[in-house]
C-alpha positions as CSV (number, residue, x, y, z in Angstrom):
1,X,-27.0,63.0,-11.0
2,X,-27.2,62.2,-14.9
3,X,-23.4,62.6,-15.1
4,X,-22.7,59.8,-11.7
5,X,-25.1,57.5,-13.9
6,X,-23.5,58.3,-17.0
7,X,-20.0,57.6,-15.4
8,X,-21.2,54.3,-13.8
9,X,-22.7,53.2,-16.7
10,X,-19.3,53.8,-18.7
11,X,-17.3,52.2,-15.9
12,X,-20.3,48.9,-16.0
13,X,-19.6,48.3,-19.7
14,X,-15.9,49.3,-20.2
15,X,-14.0,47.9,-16.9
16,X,-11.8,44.9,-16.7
17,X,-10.8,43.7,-13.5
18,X,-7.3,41.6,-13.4
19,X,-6.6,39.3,-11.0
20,X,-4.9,36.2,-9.4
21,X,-5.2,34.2,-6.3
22,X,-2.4,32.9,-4.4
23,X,-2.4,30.4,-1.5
24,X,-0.5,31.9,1.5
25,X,3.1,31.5,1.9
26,X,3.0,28.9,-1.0
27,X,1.1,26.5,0.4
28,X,-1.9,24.9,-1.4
29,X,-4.0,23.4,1.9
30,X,-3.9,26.7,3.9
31,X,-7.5,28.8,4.9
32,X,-6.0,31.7,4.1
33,X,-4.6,33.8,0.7
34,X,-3.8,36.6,-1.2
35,X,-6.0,38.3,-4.1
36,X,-3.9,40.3,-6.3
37,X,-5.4,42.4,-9.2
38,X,-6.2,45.6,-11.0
39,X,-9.0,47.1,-12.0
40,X,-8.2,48.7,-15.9
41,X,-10.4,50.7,-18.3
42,X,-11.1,48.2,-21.8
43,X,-11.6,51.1,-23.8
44,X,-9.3,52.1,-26.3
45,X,-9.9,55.6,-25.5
46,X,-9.1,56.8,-21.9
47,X,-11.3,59.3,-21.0
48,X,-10.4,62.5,-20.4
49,X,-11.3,64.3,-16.5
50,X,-14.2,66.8,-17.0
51,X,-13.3,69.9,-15.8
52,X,-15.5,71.8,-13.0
53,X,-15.5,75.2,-13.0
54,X,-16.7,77.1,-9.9
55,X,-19.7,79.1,-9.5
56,X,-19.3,82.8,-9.4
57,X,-17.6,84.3,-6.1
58,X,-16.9,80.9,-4.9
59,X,-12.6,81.1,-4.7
60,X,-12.1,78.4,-2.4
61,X,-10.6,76.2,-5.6
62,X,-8.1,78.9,-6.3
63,X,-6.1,77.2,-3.3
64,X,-5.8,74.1,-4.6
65,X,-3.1,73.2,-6.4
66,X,-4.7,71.7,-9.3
67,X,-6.8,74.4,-10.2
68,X,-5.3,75.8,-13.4
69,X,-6.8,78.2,-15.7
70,X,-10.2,78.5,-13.7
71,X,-11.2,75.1,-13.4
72,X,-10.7,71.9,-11.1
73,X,-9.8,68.5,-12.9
74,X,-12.6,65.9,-11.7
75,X,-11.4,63.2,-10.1
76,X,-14.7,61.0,-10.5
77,X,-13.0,59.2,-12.9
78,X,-8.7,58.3,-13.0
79,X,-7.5,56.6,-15.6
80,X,-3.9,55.9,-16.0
81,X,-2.6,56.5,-19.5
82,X,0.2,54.4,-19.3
83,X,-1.3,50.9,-17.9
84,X,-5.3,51.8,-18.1
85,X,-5.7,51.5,-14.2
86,X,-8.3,53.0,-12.8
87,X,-8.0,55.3,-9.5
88,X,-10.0,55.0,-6.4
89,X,-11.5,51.3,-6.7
90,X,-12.7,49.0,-4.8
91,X,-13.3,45.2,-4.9
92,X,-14.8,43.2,-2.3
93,X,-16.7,39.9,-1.6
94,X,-20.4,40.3,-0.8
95,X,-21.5,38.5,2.4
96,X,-25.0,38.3,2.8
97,X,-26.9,39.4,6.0
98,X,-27.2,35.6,8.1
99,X,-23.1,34.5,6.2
100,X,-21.0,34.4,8.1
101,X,-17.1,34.1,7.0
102,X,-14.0,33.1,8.9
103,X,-12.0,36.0,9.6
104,X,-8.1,36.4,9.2
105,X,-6.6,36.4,13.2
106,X,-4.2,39.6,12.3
107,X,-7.9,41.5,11.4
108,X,-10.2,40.2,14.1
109,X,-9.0,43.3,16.2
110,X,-10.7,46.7,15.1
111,X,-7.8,49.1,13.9
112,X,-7.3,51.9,16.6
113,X,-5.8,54.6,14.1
114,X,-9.3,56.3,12.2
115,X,-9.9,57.0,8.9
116,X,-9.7,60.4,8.2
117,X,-10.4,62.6,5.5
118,X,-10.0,66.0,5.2
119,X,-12.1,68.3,2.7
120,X,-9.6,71.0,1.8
121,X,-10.0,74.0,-0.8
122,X,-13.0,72.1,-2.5
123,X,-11.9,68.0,-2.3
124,X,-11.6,65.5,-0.4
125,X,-8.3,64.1,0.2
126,X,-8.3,61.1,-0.1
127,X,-11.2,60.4,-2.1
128,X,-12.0,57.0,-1.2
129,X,-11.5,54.9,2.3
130,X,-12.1,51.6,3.3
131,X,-13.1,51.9,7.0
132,X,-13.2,48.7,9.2
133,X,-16.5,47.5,11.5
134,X,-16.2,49.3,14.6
135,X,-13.5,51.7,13.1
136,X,-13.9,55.8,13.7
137,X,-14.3,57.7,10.6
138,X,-13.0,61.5,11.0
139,X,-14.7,63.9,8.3
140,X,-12.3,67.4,9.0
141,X,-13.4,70.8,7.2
142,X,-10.2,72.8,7.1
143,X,-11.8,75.5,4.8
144,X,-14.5,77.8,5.4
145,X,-17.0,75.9,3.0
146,X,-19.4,73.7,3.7
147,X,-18.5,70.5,2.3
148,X,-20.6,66.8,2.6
149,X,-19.4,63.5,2.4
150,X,-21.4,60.7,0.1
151,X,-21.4,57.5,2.0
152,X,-22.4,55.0,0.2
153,X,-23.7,51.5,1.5
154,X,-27.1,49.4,1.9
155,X,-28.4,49.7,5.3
156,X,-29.0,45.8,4.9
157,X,-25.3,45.2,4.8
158,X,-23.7,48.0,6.1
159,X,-25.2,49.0,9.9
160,X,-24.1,52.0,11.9
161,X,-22.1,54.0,10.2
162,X,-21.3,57.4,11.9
163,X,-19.8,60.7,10.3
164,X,-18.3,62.9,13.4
């Protein structure tokens, strides 16, 4: 716990986020656009990943391939050396319970494909997902470890979400 608040107290004070708007196909009068961005570390420093080493008897790590030397890189934090991006971030406009906002016609429909993750020799690939209202979210355990998902959301602004 200390080392989640540590980390999101380093990402509060040292991350930039880069970004532009641009109407749709040109045009300054249409409802709809693009966002473009990036979200960078303003350190000079990148940080470097902690390392997690597994508890005694626990060889499910030794299958994946980034375990090197007895420990697992942690991928709580990515930052790219060359351009200072950060890994696994997400942006997104808050709409408060009783806003409503108009809704792009190519996303009204609920995506039939799920998201899936799959927790394999000791992470979850991918890390982070974006699911859609109404869209299936597929948690597979193809190891013989227990493994649990953090879903994170306020139950004010995010209803129903389901782990199968």
């Amino acid at each position: 716990m200390k080392r989640s608040f540590a980390t999101l107290s380093a990402l509060t004070a040292a991350v930039l986020c880069v970004a532009s708007i641009e109407p749709a196909n040109g045009h300054q009068n249409q409802q709809w656009g693009t966002i473009k961005g990036q979200v960078v570390w303003g350190g000079q420093q990148i940080p470097q990943p902690q390392l997690i080493q597994p508890p005694p008897g626990v060889q499910v790590l030794a299958k994946n391939p980034r375990f090197k030397g007895g420990v697992l890189p942690d991928d709580a934090l990515v930052v790219n050396a060359k351009n200072k991006g950060i890994k696994n971030v997400f942006v997104y406009f808050l709409v408060l319970p009783g806003q409503k906002i108009a809704i792009h016609p190519n996303l009204q429909a609920v995506p039939k494909a799920p998201v899936i993750i799959d927790a394999t020799n000791g992470t979850f690939e991918p890390r982070c997902v974006v699911q859609r209202e109404g869209q299936a979210l597929f948690v597979n355990n193809n190891g013989n470890v227990e493994f649990y998902p953090n879903v994170q959301g306020d139950p004010a602004f995010n209803v129903g979400g389901v782990i199968t």
